[in-house]
Each structure stands twice: as structure tokens, then as C-alpha cells.
Wavefront OBJ file of the C-alpha trace (Angstrom):
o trace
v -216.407 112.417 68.169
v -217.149 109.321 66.311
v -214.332 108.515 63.040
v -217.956 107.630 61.081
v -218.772 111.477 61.887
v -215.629 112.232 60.542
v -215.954 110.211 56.883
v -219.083 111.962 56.275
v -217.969 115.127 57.335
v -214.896 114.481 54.685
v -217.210 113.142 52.234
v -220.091 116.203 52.041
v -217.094 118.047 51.257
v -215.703 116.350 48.897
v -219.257 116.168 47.077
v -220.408 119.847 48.060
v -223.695 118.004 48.100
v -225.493 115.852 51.752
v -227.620 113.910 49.022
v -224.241 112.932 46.962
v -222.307 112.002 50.114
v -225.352 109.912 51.258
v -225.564 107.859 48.239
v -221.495 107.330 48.577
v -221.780 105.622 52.054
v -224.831 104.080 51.170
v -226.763 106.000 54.372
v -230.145 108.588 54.221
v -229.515 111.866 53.483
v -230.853 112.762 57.131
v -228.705 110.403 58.676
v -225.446 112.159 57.463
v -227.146 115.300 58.529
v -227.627 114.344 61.472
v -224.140 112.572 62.326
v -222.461 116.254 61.034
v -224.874 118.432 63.055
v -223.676 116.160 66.412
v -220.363 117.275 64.938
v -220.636 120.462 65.183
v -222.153 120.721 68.243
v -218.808 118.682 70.023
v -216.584 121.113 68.130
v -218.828 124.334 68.833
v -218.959 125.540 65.061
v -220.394 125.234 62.002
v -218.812 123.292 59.342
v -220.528 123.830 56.504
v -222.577 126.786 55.026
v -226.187 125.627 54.020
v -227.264 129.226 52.742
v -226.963 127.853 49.162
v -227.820 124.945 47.543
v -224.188 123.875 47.623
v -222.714 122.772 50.776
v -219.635 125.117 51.183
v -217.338 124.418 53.958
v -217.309 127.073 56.701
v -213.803 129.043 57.818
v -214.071 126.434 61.015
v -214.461 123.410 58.236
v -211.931 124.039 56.232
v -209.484 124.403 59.706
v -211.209 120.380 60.257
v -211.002 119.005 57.044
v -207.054 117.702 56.411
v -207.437 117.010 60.192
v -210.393 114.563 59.680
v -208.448 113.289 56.202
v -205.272 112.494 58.292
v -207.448 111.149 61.382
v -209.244 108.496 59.124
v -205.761 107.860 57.289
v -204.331 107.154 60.657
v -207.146 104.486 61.537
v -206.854 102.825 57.947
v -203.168 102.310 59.013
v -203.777 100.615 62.161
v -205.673 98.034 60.304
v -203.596 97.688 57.657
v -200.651 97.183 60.110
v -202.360 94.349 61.779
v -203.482 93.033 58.308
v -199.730 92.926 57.149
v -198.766 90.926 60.462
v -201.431 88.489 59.984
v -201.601 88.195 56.175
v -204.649 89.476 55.651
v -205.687 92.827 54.072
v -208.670 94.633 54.571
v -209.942 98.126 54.113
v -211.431 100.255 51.172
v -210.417 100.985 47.971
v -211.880 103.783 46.154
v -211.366 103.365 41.974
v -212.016 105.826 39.536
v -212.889 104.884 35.700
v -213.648 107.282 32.595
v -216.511 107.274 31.861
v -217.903 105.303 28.761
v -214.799 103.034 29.612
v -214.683 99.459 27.931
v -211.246 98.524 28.937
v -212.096 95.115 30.577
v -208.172 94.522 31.565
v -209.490 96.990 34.715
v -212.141 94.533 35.552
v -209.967 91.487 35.676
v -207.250 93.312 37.723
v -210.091 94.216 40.159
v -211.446 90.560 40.097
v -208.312 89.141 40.622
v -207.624 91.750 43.212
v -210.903 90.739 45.506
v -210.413 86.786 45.134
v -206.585 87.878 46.844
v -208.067 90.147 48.995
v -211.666 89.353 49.686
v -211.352 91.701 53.066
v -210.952 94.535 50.979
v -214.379 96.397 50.002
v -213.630 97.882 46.398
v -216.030 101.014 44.930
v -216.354 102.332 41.365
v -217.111 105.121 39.642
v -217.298 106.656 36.609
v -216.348 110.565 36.184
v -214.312 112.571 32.930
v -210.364 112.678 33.427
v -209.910 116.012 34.715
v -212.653 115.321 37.292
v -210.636 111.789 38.114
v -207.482 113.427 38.259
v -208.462 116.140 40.878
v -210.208 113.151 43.084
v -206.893 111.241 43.029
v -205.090 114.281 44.300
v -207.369 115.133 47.365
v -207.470 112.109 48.333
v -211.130 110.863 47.103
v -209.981 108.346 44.978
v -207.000 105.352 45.641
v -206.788 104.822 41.344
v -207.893 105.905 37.933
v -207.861 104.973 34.601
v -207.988 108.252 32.603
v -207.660 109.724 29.100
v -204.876 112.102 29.000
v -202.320 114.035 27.155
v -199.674 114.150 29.919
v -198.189 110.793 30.796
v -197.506 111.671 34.102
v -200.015 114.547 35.744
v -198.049 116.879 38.118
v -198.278 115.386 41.626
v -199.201 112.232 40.685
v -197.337 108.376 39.828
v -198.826 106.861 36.382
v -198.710 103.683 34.388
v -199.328 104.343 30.627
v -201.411 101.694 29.204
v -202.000 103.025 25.453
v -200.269 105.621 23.802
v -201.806 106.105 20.075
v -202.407 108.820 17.277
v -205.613 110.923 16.662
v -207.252 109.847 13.331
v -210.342 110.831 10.931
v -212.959 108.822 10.793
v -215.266 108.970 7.812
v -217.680 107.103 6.019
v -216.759 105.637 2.310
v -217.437 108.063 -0.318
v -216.387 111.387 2.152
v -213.754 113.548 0.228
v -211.421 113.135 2.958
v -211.077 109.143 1.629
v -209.485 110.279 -1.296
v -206.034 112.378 0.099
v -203.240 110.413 0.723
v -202.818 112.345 4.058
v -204.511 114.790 5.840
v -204.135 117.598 8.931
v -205.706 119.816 11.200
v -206.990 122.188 8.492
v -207.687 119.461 5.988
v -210.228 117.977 9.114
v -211.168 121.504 10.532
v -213.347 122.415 7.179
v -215.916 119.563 8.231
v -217.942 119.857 11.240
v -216.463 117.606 13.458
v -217.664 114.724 16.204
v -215.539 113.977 19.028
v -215.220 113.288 22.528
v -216.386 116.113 25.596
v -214.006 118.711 27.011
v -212.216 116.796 30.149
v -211.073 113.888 28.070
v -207.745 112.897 27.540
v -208.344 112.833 23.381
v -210.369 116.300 23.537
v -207.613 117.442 25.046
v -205.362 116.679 22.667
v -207.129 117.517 19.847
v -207.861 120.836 21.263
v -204.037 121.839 22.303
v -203.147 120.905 18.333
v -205.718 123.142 16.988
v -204.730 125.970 19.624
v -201.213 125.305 18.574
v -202.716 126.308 14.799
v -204.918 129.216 16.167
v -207.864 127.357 14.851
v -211.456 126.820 16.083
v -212.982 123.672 14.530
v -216.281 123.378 14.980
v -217.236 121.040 17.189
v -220.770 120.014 16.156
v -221.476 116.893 18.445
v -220.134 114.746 20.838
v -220.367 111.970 22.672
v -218.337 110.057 25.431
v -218.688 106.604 24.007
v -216.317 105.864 20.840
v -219.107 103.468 19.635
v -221.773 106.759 19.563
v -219.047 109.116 17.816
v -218.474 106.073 15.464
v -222.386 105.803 14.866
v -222.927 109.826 14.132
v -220.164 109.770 11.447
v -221.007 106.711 9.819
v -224.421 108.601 9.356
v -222.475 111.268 8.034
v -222.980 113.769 10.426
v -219.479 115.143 11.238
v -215.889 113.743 10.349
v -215.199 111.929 14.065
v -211.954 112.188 15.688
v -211.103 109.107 17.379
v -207.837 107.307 18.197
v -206.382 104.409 16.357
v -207.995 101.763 18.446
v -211.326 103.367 18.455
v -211.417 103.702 14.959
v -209.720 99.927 14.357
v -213.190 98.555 15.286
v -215.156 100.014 13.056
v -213.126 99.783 9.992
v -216.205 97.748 8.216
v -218.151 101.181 7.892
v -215.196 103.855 8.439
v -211.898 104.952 7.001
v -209.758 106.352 9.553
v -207.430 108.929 8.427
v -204.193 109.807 10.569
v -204.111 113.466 11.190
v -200.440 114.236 9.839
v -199.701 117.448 12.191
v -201.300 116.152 15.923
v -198.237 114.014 16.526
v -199.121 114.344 20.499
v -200.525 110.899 21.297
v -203.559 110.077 23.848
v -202.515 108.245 26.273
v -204.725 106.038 28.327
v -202.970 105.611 31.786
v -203.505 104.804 35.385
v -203.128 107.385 38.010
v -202.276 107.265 41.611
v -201.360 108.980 44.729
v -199.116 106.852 47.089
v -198.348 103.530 47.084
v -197.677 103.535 50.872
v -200.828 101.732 51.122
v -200.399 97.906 51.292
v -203.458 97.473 49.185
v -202.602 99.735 46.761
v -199.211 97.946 46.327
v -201.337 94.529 45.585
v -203.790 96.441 43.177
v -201.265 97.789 41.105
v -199.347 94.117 40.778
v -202.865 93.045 39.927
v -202.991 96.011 37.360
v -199.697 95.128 35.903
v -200.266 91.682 35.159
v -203.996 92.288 33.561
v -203.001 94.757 31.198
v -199.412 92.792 30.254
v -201.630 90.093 29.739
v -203.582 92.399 26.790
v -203.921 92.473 23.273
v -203.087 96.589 22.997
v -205.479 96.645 19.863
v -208.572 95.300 22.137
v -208.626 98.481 24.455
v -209.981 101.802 23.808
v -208.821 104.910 24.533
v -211.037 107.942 26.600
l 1 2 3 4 5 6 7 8 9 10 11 12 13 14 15 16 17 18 19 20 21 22 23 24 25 26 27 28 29 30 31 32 33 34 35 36 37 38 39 40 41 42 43 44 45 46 47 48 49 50 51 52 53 54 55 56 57 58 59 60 61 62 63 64 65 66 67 68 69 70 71 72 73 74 75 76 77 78 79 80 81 82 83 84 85 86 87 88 89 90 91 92 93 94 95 96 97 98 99 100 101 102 103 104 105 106 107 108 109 110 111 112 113 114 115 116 117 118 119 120 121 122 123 124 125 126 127 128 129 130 131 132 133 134 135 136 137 138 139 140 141 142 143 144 145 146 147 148 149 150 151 152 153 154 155 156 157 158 159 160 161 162 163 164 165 166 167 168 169 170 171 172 173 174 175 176 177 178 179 180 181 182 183 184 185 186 187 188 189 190 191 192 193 194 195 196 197 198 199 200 201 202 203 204 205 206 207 208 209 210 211 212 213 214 215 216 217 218 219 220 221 222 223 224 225 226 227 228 229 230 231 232 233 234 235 236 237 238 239 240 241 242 243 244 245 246 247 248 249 250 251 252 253 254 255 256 257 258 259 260 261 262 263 264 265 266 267 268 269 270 271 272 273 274 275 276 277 278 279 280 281 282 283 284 285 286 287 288 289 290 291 292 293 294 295 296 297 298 299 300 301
């Protein structure tokens, strides 16, 4: 039993998918395949069931699985212990980002982060919030930088970065540019552009209106602010969009603050442990790139 056996084991089951968990350790789908089937035959049972098109872990795999997790934890420590002796890091770091993300202060932590740390290989992907905040908790991710409306999701440390209002955004001439203030129902009798279910502003947005027993409707969306900004400046649908999102395009928008959502989005980082030494360093890293940060030059997700 090899510990590379093991990570792809952990990772087709993380990604329900050989193909997905292929393109994660950069491999052929047949290799990883192959390296599970050897697997199985050392432990004498199936791991996974390949009857569907998902690849569902087997009673037998799901008895491995927080094995495996702990036996590759267990290796990453011995490293790390004899990278804290001899002051050097190394390892992987796994980082999640929402997608459609612009916040560049992420980017300069993680460049500063590999010029410390150039022994530590650093991945990157892009998923919603709720998807990033489930990968955090099992283990698939190290960070994230989500949307959400919870500053601190259960089981889980956080650093808010942004905390800011839902507003209108509408086009000049819209009736909505002509009240003094606005809510929920004022917004809910336009069809409405905003961000996808899974995002920390949907999310918000959504609570408030359940919170009124109302069903707005939603008529498009998009994950990129700049898109959402684009469809209502076309006057498509009133867009919902926080203050910071709104802030840069208020050459062809009025944004409107919606009067009863006084839940803010927050944009935050998310993470598991910090018993990681590289973890510690990232988050240092993390601090001092978004202290460093005009708050109006980030965007919320």
C-alpha cells in the first residue's frame, strides 16, 4: 500500500468522479484507476461502486476513507516537523476562491506566501460558497475566500474581510431613482438580476425576502458583479449588488440601499485548523494583504 494509492483513493471520493480526481493530481484517468484497483486488491474489497456514472464509495470505502485522510495527514506532519527544525516549509496547500472573484489582496497574500515559502506547492480553484465551505470542512480544501451571510460557519475559524449592505442598482431614468428610500417590496415589483443560489449575497437576499414571505422573481443571474451590472444597465432587471459592487459602476447606475435587508454580506476567509505550520504563515500573509487594502477596491461574492 503505496500513500500515492491512498491520495487518489481520497481524492475520487472527494470528486465522486476518476476523470475529476485525475485532472486534480494532474495524472490519466487510467492511471488513478489503476493505482485504486491495486488498492483494492491489497485490501480484498471494493472501494468504490462503478454501477453508475458516479463513483460512490462502497460500505468497505467508506470504513477506508478517514483512515486514508488521517494516514496522509500523518505523513504531511512528518515533513512539516522536519521543515520546522530546519526552517524550511514544504508541502501542499489547497485554496479555495468564489468564483468570479476579483479580490486581488488573495493573490498578493499567495505571492508573498510562495516567495517565503517556495517549498510549498499552492493549488486554486474556483467553486460557489456553499460548495467551498463543505470542501473546507472535509478536509479538501486548507482556505477559502467565500461570500456569506454567517461570519463564522459552524465548525469552522473565519476572518471577515468586507461586511456591506445589499443595494438596487438601476439605470438613470428607472422609477426606483426617484424614492428617497426603498425595500424589499419596493425592489420585489421589478424582475430582478442577481447573483446564483450558493452565494454569500443570494443568500442574503433570499433569507430577507423569506423573512417577508415573498418570492421575487428572479429573472437572471450571473456570478460576475460586472455581468449583473451590464444586464441592468440594459435595463433588463433592477440588480442587487452590494455597496462595493455597485460603487464601480456608479457612471451608468444608481444604487439604492434596500432599507429592510439590514443583514450584511460578508466576504470572509474560512478555515479548518491552523495546526498546520503553513497554514499559520498563509494566514499572516492573508492578514497583512488585506490590512494593506483599500476596503472600497474589493468586491463582494
Amino acid at each position: 500500500m503505496e500513500l500515492r494509492q491512498l491520495e487518489y483513493f481520497v481524492m475520487v471520493a472527494e470528486e465522486q468522479n476518476f476523470t475529476r480526481a485525475a485532472e486534480r493530481v494532474h495524472i490519466s484517468q487510467s492511471g488513478v484507476s489503476a493505482q485504486i484497483r491495486q488498492l483494492e486488491r491489497e485490501l480484498g474489497a471494493e472501494l468504490f461502486d462503478r454501477s453508475t456514472r458516479a463513483a460512490t464509495l462502497t460500505v468497505a470505502g467508506k470504513a477506508a476513507l478517514e483512515h486514508a485522510r488521517a494516514a496522509l495527514a500523518a505523513a504531511g506532519a512528518v515533513s512539516q516537523a522536519v521543515g520546522e527544525v530546519t526552517d524550511l516549509i514544504r508541502g501542499r496547500l489547497t485554496i479555495g476562491m468564489v468564483i468570479g472573484c476579483t479580490v486581488t489582496p488573495l493573490f498578493d497574500a499567495l505571492a508573498a506566501f510562495h516567495r517565503a515559502h517556495p517549498g510549498v506547492e499552492i493549488s486554486l480553484l474556483e467553486d460557489n460558497s456553499d460548495r467551498l465551505v463543505e470542501a473546507v470542512r472535509a478536509g479538501a480544501l486548507d482556505l477559502a475566500l467565500i461570500g456569506t451571510a454567517t461570519a463564522t460557519p459552524d465548525g469552522l475559524d473565519a476572518l471577515t474581510i468586507i461586511s456591506e449592505r445589499l443595494v438596487a442598482a438601476v439605470p438613470a431614468g428607472h422609477p426606483l431613482t426617484r424614492k428617497r428610500r426603498v425595500n424589499l417590496r419596493d425592489v420585489g415589483a421589478y424582475p430582478l438580476v442577481c447573483m446564483p443560489p450558493g452565494t454569500g449575497l443570494r443568500t442574503v437576499f433570499d433569507q430577507a425576502c423569506a423573512a417577508q414571505s415573498m418570492q421575487p422573481v428572479i429573472a437572471l443571474q450571473a456570478s460576475a458583479a460586472d455581468a449583473i451590472a451590464d444586464l441592468a444597465t440594459r435595463g433588463l432587471a433592477v440588480a442587487i449588488l452590494s455597496d462595493s459592487m455597485a460603487a464601480r459602476h456608479r457612471d451608468r447606475l444608481t444604487a439604492i440601499t434596500i432599507d429592510d435587508v439590514p443583514t450584511p454580506a460578508l466576504l470572509a476567509l474560512v478555515w479548518r485548523s491552523t495546526r498546520s505550520p503553513m497554514m499559520r504563515e498563509l494566514l499572516v500573509h492573508s492578514r497583512q494583504a488585506f490590512a494593506k487594502t483599500d476596503p472600497g477596491k474589493k468586491q463582494l461574492r
